[in-house]
N, C-alpha and C positions, 0 to 999 in steps of 0.2 A: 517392359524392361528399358534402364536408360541406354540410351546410342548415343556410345562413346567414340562413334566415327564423327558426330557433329563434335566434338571438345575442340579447344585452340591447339592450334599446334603449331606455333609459332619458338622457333629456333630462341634460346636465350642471348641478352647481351655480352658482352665478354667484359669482364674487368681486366683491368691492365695485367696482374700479376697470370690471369688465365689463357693468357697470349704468348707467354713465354714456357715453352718446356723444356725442364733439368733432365736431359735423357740419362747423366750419371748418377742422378740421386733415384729412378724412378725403375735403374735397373738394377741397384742394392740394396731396394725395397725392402723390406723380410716377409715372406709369403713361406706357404705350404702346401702338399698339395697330399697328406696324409692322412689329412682329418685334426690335424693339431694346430692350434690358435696359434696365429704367429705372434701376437704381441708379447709383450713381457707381463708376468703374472704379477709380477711384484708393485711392477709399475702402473700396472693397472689400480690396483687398490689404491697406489697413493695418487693417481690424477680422479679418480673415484672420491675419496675424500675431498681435495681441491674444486669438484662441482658440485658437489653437496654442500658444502661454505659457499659457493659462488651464489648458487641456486637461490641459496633464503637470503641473500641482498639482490637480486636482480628480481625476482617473484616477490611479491606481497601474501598472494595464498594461492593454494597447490589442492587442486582435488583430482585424484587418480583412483580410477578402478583399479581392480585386481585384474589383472590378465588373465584369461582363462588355461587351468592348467593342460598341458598337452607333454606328453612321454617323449616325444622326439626335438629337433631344432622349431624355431620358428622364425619368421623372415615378417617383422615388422614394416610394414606397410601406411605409408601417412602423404597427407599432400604437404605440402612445403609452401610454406609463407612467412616463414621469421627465421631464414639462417638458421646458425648455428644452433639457437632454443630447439628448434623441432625435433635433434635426434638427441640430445641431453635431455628434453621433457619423456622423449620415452625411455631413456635411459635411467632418469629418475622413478620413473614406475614399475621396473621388474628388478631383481635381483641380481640376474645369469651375466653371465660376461658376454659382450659383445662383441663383434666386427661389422665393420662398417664398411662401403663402397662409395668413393667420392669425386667429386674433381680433383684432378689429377693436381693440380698445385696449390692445395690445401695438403700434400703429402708433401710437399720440396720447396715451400716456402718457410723461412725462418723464424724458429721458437715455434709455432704452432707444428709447420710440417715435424718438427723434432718431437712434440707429443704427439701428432697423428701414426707416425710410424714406431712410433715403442707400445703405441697400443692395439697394434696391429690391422688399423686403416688400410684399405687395399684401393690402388688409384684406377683411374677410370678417363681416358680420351674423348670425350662426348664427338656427336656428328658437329655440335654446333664448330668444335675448331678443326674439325677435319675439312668440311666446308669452305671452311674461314684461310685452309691455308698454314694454319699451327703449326702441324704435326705430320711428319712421314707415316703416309698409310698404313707401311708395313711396321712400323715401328707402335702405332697405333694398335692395328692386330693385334702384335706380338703382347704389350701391355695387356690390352682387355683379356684375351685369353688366358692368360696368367692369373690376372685378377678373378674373374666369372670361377676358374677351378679352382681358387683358395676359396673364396668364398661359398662354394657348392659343399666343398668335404668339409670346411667349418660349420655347416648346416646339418649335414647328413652325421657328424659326431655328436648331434645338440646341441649347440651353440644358439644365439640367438643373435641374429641381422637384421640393422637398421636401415630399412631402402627407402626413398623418395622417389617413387618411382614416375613422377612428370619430368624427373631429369634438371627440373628448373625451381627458384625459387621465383615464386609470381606475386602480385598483388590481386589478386582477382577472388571472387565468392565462390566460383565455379570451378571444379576440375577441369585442367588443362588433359591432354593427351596423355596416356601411358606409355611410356617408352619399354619394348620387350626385356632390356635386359631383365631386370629381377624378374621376372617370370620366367626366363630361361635357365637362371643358373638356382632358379627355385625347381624347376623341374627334373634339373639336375641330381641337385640335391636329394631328388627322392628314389631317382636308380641308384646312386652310389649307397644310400642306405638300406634299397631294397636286396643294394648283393651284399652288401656287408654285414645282413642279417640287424640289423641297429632298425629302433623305433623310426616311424616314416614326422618327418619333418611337417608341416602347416604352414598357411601365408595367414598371417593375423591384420586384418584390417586394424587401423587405428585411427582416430577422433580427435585432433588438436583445434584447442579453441581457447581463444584470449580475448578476454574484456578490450582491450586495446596490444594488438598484438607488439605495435613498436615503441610505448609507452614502459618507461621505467618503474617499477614496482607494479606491473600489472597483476593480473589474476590469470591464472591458466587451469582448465579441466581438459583433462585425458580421459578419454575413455577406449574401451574396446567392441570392436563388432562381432558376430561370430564368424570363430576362424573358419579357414576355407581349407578345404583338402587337395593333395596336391597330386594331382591322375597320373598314373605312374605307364611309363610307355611298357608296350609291346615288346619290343624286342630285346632278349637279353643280352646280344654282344653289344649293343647300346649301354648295358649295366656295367658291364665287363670293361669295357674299354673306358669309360670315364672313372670309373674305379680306380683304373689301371694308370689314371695321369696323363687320359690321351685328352682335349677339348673336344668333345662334339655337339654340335647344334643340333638340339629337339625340333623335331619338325611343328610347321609353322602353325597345323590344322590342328595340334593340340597346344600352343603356345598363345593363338590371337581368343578363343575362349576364355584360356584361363586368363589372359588381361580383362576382358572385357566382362568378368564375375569379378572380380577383384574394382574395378572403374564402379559399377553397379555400386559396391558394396560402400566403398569409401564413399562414392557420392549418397548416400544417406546419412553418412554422419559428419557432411562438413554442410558449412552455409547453406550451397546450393541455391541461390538467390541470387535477380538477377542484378544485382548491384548490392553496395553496402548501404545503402539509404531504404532500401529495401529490408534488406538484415534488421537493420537497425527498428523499425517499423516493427517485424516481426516481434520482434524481443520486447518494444513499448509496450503492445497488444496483449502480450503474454503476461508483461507486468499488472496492465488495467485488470484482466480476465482474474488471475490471481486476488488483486486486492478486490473484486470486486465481490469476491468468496471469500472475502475476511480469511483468507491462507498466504501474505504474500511471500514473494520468491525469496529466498535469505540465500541463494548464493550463487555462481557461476553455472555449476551443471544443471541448479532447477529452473535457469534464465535460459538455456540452451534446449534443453528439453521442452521446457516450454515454446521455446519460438520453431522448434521442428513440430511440434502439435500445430503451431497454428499454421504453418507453412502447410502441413497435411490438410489442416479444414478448408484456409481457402480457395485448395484446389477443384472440392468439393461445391463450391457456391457458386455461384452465377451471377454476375454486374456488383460486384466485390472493390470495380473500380475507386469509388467513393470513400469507402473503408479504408481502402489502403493508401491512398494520397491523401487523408488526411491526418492518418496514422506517421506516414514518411515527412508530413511538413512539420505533425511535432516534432518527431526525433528529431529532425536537420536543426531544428530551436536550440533544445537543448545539447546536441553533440558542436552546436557550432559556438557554446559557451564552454567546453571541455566536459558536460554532463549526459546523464542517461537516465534512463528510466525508474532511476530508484529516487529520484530526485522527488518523488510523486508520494502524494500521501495515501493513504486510503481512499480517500472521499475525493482524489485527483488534481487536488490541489499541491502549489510548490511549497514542498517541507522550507519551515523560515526560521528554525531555531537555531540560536547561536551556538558555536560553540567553542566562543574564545578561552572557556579553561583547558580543552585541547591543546589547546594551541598555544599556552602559555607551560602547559606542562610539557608539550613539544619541544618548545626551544630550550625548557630549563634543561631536559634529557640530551639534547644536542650539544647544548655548550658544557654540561657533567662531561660527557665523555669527549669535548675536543682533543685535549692536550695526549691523548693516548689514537683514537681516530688517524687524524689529520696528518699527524708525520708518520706513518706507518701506511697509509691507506688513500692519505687524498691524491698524491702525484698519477697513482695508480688509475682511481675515479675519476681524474680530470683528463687525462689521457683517454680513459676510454669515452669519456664523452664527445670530445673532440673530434676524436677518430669517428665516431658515429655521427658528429653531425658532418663531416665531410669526405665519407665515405663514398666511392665511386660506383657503388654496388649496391646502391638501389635504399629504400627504405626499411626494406625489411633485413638488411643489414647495423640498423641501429642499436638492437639489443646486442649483437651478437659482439660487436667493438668493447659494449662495456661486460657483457656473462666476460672476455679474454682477459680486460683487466682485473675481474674478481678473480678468476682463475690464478691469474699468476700470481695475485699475490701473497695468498699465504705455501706459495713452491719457491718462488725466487726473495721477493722484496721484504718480508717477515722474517725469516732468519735472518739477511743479510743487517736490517736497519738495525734487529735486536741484539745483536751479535757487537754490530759498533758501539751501542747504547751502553749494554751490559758491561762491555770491555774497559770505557769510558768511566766509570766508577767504580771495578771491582778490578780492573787489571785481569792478567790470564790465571786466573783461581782455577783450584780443580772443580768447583761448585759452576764452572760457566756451563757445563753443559745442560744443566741442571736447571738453572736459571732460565737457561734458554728455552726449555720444553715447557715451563711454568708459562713463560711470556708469551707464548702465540695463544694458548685460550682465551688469555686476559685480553690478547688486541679483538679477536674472535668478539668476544662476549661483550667489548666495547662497540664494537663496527654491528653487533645485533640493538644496542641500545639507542646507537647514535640511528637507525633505523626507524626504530618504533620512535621516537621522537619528531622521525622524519617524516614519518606518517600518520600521526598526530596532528603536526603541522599545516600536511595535505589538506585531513579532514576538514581542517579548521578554515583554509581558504576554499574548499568546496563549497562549506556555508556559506560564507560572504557573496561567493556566486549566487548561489542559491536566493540569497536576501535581496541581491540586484536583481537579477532576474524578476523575481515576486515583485518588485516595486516598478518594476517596465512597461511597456505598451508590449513587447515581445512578450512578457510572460502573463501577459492578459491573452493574449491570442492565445498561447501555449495552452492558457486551463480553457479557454472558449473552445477550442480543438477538442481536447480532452470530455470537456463535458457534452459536448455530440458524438464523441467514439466510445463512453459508458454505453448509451442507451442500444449500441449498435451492436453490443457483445452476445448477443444471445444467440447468433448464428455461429460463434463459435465454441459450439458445444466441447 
């Protein structure tokens, strides 16, 4: 079994904005404690819409299991390494409405806290600023309490909840620590259901994995574990009274198991490796093994699966050393050129075919659709870029500055541009409203073209890498590497 008493469990750093708390925005929060979603239905669907656009310009490709069906709530469960992507990738993978539990000012910070709290986001005081000095204890209490029972009876109706439950966004391969909360107001959840006669709720492990997690137009696969059941206590004035809207804490001898089943489970479907040069290694090996079976890997989850087979075989082998440092000094070649393991041919040589009609069909696609793009979508794109490269909050906050500027823009800056636009040549006609509903797919289906062009373009300076690379003393060693890590593969069966 893994022992999750050895994981880090190191306090996270604070961003500026998570130093300050709004105790008058965080106490007219909208919560419940009935079993009914606090956010707005309405308004769910249409910021629902807003990340599904957002989604296919921040992603390049998207593979999602089906989650496995279950009759009661369930309480999604993932480690956290890319901000904001992490609970929108699982949001993108099921159907059900959600609530979510977060840092507390990500609720009462501006434009965002105003969509967090209409879609019924429930805030959260972590230890790290109780620690630090933030936050009145009691006031702190008072919060979490509030929050853990909205979110328990949101569970215990069926709803489905998006936890992170390291508490932290990391960089790391390895699970960090589990913090109790979701486990508490997950066990919650399943007295309040067991009195309310309602189907018993599940903690669903989940699997987030990205080609390059802080890379724009990445590749992301989702997957799911099997879900876990949630041990329902003993006592029934424990049912009764959280039922009833009173908080009470599940004792501790049935809460640090079900973390440490839950730690178990996720740590099989994330990295798990002891660094990313490592990772990286794994997924080369799985590419050689693959092409070496005339089967190669054509896409994210069978590059993923495969470097969790090899991660399993070499635990099985013995003086493996050799294998895998030579494995890790290819990959570091090619990831220190922006490339990976697909870069490789069958026969393990660097693929050198050009592919400047890519790339000239890229840009002609780019410049078709600037003049509709650009003024509707670039201030927006450039903005989020900015903000991402000078963000205070770490790396794996890079994507998340630009998923906000795709967000907003077809909620706020798409009607507003098209609205001036329209008005500008036709005056206030009764036809404006009309006009206007026509012009956001048109800008939609422009910003998807000006897209594919963009990655087109990608493709095409990929190659040219590739052609350098091939003609180096670097990518001489690279295939020399390669061609001593063929003959080596038959240990991993």
């Amino acid at each position: 079994m893994v022992d999750s008493g050895n994981a880090p469990d190191e306090l996270p750093s604070l961003s500026s904005s998570a130093t300050r708390i709004n105790v008058r925005k965080l106490e007219s929060l909208p919560w419940d404690h009935t079993g009914k979603h606090p956010g707005n239905r309405t308004f769910w669907k249409v910021i629902r819409r807003a990340v599904d656009i957002a989604w296919s310009y921040i992603i390049r490709h998207s593979e999602m299991d089906n989650p496995p069906e279950v009759e009661g709530g369930s309480v999604y469960a993932s480690t956290h390494i890319n901000g904001l992507i992490d609970p929108l990738a699982i949001m993108q993978s099921q159907d059900r409405r959600i609530i979510a539990i977060g840092r507390h000012d990500l609720m009462t910070m501006p434009v965002i806290g105003w969509i967090t709290r209409r879609i019924g986001s429930q805030p959260v005081i972590r230890r790290a600023e109780l620690e630090r000095g933030v936050s009145d204890p009691e006031f702190a209490k008072k919060i979490n309490k509030r929050s853990m029972l909205t979110m328990a009876n949101c569970i215990a109706s069926g709803h489905a909840a998006i936890v992170m439950p390291e508490g932290k966004s990391h960089q790391d391969t390895k699970m960090h620590a589990l913090r109790t909360g979701a486990l508490r107001f997950a066990l919650s959840a399943a007295s309040i259901a067991h009195e309310r006669e309602l189907p018993q709720p599940v903690i669903q492990p989940v699997g987030l994995h990205f080609r390059c997690h802080f890379w724009f137009r990445t590749d992301v696969f989702v997957e799911f574990g099997e879900p876990i059941t949630i041990p329902l206590l003993e006592d029934p004035q424990h049912h009764s009274s959280l039922a009833g809207g009173e908080w009470l804490e599940p004792p501790a001898e049935q809460v640090i198991p079900l973390r440490d089943e839950l730690y178990e489970s996720l740590t099989h479907i994330t990295p798990n490796a002891p660094d990313w040069e490592t990772y990286r290694a794994w997924h080369l090996l799985g590419h050689l093994r693959a092409n070496s079976s005339t089967s190669p890997l054509g896409s994210l989850k069978q590059e993923v699966l495969a470097a969790r087979d090899i991660r399993e075989q070499l635990i099985l082998i013995e003086n493996n050393d050799t294998l895998v440092e030579e494995a890790k000094e290819a990959a570091d070649i090619l990831h220190s050129v922006g490339l990976d393991a697909r870069t490789l041919d069958m026969s393990g040589r660097i693929k050198s075919e050009s592919r400047l009609e890519r790339g000239v069909l890229g840009v002609l696609a780019m410049l078709l659709v600037t003049p509709i793009t650009i003024p509707t979508t670039g201030l927006q794109a450039f903005v989020g870029w900015y903000a991402g490269e000078h963000t205070d909050e770490g790396i794996d906050s890079r994507t998340t500055h630009h998923m906000i500027g795709a967000i907003f823009s077809p909620l706020f800056f798409w009607p507003l541009i098209s609205l001036a636009f329209l008005y500008s040549l036709f005056g206030a006609t009764p036809l404006l409203p009309i006009y206007l509903a026509v012009s956001l797919p048109i800008i939609h289906m422009s910003n998807l073209v000006f897209l594919w062009g963009y990655d087109m373009l990608t493709d095409f300076n990929d190659s040219r890498t590739r052609r350098r690379l091939a003609s180096s003393a670097t990518g001489s060693r690279l295939e020399e590497l390669v061609g001593q890590l063929i003959p080596q593969l038959g240990v991993l069966k």
